[in-house]
MIFI-684990 format. One record per residue (C-alpha): x, y, z negated; residue in three letters. Coordinates in nm, 2 decimals, decimal comma, padded with zeros to 4 digits. Layout:
N
      c1      c2      c3  code
       X       Y       Z   Ala
...
//
This chain:
280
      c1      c2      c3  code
   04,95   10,23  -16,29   Unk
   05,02   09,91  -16,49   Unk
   05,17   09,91  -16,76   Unk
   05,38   09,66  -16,93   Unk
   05,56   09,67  -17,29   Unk
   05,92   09,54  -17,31   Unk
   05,83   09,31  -17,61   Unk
   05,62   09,11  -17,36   Unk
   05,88   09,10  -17,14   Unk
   06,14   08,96  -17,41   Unk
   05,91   08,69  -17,53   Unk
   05,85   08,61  -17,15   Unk
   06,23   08,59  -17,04   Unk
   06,29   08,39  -17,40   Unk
   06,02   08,12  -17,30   Unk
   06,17   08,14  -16,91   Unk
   06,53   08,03  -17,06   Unk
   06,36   07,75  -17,27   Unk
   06,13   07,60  -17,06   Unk
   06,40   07,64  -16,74   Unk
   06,63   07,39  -16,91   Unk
   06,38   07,14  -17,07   Unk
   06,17   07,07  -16,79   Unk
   06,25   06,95  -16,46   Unk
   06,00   07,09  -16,17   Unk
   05,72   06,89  -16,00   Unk
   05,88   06,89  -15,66   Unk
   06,25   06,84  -15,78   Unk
   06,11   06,50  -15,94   Unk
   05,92   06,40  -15,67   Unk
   06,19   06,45  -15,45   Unk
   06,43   06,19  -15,66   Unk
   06,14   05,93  -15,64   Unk
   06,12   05,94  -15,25   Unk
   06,50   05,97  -15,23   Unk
   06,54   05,63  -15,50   Unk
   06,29   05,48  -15,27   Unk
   06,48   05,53  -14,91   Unk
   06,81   05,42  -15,09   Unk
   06,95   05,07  -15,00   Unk
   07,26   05,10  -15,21   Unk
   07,14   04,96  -15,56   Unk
   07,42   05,16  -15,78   Unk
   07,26   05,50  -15,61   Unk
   06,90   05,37  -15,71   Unk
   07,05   05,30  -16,06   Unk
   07,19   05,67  -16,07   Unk
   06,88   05,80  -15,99   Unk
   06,68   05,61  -16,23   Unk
   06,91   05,79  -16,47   Unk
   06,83   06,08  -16,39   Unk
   06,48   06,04  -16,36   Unk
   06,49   05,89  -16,68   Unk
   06,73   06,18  -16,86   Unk
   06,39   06,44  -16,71   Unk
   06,16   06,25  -16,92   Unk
   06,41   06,23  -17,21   Unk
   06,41   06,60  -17,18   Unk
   06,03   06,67  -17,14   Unk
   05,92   06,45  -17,41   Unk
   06,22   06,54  -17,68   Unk
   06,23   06,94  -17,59   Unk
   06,57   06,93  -17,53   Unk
   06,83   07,05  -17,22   Unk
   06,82   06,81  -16,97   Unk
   07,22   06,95  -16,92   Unk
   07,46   06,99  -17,16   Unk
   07,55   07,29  -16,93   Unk
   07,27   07,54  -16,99   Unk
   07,38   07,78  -16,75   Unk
   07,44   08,16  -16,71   Unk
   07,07   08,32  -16,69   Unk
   07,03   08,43  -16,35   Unk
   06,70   08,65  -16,35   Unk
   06,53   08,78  -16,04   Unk
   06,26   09,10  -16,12   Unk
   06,03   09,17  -15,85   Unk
   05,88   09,48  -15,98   Unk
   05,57   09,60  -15,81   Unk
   05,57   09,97  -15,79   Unk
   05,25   10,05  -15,97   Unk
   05,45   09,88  -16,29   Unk
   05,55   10,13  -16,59   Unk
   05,79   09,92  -16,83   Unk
   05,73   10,09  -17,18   Unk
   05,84   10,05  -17,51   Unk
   06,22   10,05  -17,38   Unk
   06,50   09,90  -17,10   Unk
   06,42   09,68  -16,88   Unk
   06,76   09,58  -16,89   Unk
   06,76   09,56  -17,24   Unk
   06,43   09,33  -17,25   Unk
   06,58   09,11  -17,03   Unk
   06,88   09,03  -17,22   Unk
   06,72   09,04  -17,53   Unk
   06,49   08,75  -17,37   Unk
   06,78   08,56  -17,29   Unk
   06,99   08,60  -17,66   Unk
   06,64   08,45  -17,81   Unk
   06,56   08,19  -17,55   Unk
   06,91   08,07  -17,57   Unk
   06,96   08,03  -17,97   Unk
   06,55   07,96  -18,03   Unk
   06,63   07,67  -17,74   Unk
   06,95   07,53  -17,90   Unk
   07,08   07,61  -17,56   Unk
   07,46   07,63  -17,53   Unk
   07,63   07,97  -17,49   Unk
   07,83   07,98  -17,19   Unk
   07,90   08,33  -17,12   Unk
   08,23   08,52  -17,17   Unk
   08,24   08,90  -17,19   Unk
   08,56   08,95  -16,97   Unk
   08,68   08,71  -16,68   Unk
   09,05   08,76  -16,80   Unk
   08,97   08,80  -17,18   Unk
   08,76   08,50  -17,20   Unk
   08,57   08,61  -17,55   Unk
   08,24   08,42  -17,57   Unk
   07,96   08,67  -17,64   Unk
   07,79   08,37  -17,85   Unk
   07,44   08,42  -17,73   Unk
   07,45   08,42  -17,35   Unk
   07,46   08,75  -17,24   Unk
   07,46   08,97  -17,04   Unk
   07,26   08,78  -16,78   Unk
   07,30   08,84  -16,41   Unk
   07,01   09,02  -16,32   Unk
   06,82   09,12  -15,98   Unk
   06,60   09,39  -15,91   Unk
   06,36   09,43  -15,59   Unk
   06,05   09,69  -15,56   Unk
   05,74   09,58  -15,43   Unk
   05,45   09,70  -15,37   Unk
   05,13   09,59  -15,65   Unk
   05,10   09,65  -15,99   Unk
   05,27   09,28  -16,11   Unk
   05,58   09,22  -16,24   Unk
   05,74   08,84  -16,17   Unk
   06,01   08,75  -16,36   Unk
   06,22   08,43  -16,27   Unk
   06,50   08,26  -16,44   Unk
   06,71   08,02  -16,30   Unk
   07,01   07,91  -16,53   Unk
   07,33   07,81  -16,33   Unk
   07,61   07,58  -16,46   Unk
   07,91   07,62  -16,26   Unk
   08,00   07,28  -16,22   Unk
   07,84   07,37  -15,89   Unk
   07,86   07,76  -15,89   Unk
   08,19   07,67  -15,84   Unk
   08,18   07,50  -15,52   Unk
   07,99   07,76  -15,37   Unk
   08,14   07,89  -15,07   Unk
   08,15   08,23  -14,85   Unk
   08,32   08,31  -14,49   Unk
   08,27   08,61  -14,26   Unk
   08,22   08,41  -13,94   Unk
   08,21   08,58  -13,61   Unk
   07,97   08,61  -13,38   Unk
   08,17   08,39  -13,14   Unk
   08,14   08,16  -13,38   Unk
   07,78   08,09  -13,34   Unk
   07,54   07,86  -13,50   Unk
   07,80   07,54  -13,43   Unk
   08,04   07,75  -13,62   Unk
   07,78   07,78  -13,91   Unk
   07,70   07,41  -13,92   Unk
   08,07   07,32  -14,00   Unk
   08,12   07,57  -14,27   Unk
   07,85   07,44  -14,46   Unk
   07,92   07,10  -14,39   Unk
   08,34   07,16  -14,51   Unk
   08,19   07,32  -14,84   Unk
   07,99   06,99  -14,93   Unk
   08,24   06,76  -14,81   Unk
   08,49   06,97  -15,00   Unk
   08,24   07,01  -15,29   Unk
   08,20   06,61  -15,30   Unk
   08,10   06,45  -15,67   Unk
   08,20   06,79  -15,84   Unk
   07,87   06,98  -15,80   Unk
   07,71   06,62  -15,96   Unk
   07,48   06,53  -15,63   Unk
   07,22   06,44  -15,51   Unk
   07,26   06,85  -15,47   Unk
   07,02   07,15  -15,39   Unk
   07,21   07,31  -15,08   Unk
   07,12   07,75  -15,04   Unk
   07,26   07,88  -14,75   Unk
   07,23   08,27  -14,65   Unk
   07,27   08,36  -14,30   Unk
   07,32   08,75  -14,22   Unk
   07,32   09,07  -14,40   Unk
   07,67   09,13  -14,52   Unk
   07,93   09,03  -14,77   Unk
   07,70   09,09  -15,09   Unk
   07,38   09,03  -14,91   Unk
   07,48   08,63  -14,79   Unk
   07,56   08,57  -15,13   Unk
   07,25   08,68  -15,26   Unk
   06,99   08,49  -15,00   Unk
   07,21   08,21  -15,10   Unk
   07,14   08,20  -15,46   Unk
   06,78   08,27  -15,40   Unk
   06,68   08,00  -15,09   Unk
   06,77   07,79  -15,43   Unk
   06,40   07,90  -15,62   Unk
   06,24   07,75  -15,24   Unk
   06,01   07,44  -15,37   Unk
   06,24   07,15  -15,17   Unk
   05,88   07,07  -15,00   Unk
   05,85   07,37  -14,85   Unk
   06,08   07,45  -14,57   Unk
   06,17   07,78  -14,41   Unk
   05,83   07,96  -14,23   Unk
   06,05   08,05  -13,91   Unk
   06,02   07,66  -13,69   Unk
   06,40   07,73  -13,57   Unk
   06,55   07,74  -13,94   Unk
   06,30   07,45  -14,08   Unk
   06,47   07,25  -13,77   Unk
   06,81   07,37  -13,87   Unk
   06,73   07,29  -14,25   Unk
   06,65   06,92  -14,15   Unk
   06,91   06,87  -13,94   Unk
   07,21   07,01  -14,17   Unk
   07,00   06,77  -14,43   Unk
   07,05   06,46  -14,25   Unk
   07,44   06,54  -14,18   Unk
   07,46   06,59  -14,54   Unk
   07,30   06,27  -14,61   Unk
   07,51   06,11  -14,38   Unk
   07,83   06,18  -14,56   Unk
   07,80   05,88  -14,80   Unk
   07,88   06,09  -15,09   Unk
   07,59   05,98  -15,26   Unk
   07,40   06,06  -15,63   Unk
   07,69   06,14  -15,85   Unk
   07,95   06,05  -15,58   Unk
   07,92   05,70  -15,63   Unk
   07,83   05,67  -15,27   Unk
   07,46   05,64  -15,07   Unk
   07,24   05,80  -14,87   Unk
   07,12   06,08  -15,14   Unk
   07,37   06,38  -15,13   Unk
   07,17   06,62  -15,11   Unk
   06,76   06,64  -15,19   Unk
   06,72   06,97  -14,99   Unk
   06,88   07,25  -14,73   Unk
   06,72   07,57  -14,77   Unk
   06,87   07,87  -14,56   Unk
   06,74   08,27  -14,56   Unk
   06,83   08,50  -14,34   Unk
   06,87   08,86  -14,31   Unk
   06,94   09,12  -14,00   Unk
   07,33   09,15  -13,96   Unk
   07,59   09,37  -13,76   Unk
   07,68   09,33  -13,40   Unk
   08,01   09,26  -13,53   Unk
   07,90   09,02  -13,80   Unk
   07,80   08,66  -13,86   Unk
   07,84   08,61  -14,27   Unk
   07,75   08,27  -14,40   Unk
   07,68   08,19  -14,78   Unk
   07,68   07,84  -14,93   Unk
   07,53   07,83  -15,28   Unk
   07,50   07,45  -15,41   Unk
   07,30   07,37  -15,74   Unk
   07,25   07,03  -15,89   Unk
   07,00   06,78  -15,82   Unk
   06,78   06,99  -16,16   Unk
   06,78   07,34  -15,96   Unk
   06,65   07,47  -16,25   Unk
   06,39   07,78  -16,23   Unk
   06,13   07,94  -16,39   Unk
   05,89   08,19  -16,36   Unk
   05,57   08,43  -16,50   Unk
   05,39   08,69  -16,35   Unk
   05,26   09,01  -16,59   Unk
//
């Protein structure tokens, strides 16, 4: 049995929220610099050197690289020989997040009703998700999400009739519909399966998949390339200015389903796809 004190988990989760928003992943930028590359419309190459150019603005400054820091989204995978000490979880978690987010000069986003609309002024409580497995290490990952494209995400209980044409056009009507809002070139998560909750949830997480790596199971890495290239085709472009970067990446899980079921998830993030993570 491992065991693991909540103040490491706080100063973990605090250093997560920080380094999430200053600091643009390896394969995200990589991705930009094949996708300016491949681009023959110059205003898209311009737009990209932007962005490319807000990253390193970010990195060397220790700053946001987005005014819209996000709501901390944290995923736990808790091995089962883990003993948390010293306190909640729960608690460490959020007390991570109030740090990370005032240390980080990081804007505070959250409301503590839907209806009431009162800022909670340090960006809590985050949305948290908890899975047991088996070890003795706790991994903790943070990925912030602005709703400028939380809020083009998309969810429909398809049927099984429906089949995998069916799929294809639902996610393609949520981009299409999503167009310049979700500010492109976009991160596409799609969740196929499961049920109402559980689509939404493979969703969000096919969004911490590295854009190099695509899904293990041939048929879905196929899928993924092909829903990638219809994307591409849309002419929505970086920003929405038009070219042949809307999107940087496709990456769909899946999960077993009901006979009577076909539920499809569409979770878009910005090109940034912000994420972090530790392991104790």
């Amino acid at each position: 049995m491992k065991e693991i004190h909540v103040s490491k988990i706080v100063e973990t989760v605090k250093k997560l929220c920080i380094d999430a928003n200053y600091y643009l992943n390896d394969d995200i930028k990589d991705s930009l610099f094949k996708a300016k590359e491949k681009e023959t419309f110059s205003l898209a190459q311009n737009i990209l050197d932007i962005i490319l150019e807000n990253a390193d603005i970010a990195k060397n400054e220790n700053m946001p690289m987005c005014q819209d820091t996000g709501m901390a989204v944290v995923f736990l995978e808790i091995g089962q020989d883990v003993h948390i000490t010293g306190g909640s979880l729960e608690d460490a978690v959020n007390e991570g997040v109030r740090e990370g987010y005032s240390e980080g000069y990081l804007r505070k986003s959250v409301v503590g009703d839907p209806i009431e609309r009162i800022n909670t002024k340090d960006n809590t409580p985050a949305i948290i998700h908890y899975s047991i497995v088996p070890g003795d290490k706790l991994k903790i990952t943070v990925a912030p999400k602005g709703f400028g494209s939380e809020n083009m995400s998309q969810l429909k209980m398809l049927k099984p009739a429906d089949g995998i044409e069916g799929v294809k056009d639902f996610v393609l009507k949520a981009v299409k519909e999503a167009g310049p809002n979700p500010c492109p070139p976009i991160v596409v998560g799609i969740g196929i399966g499961g049920t109402f909750e559980k689509a939404a949830f493979l969703a969000k997480k096919a969004l911490l998949r590295p854009v190099n790596v695509k899904n293990s199971n041939p048929y879905y890495a196929k899928l993924e390339e092909e829903l990638l290239e219809k994307i591409n085709s849309l002419g929505i472009g970086p920003q929405g200015f038009g070219g042949r970067t809307t999107a940087l990446s496709v990456n769909i899980e899946t999960y077993a389903t009901h006979i009577a079921g076909l539920p499809v998830a569409v979770n878009i993030n910005c090109h940034a796809t912000r994420h972090s993570e530790a392991v104790l």
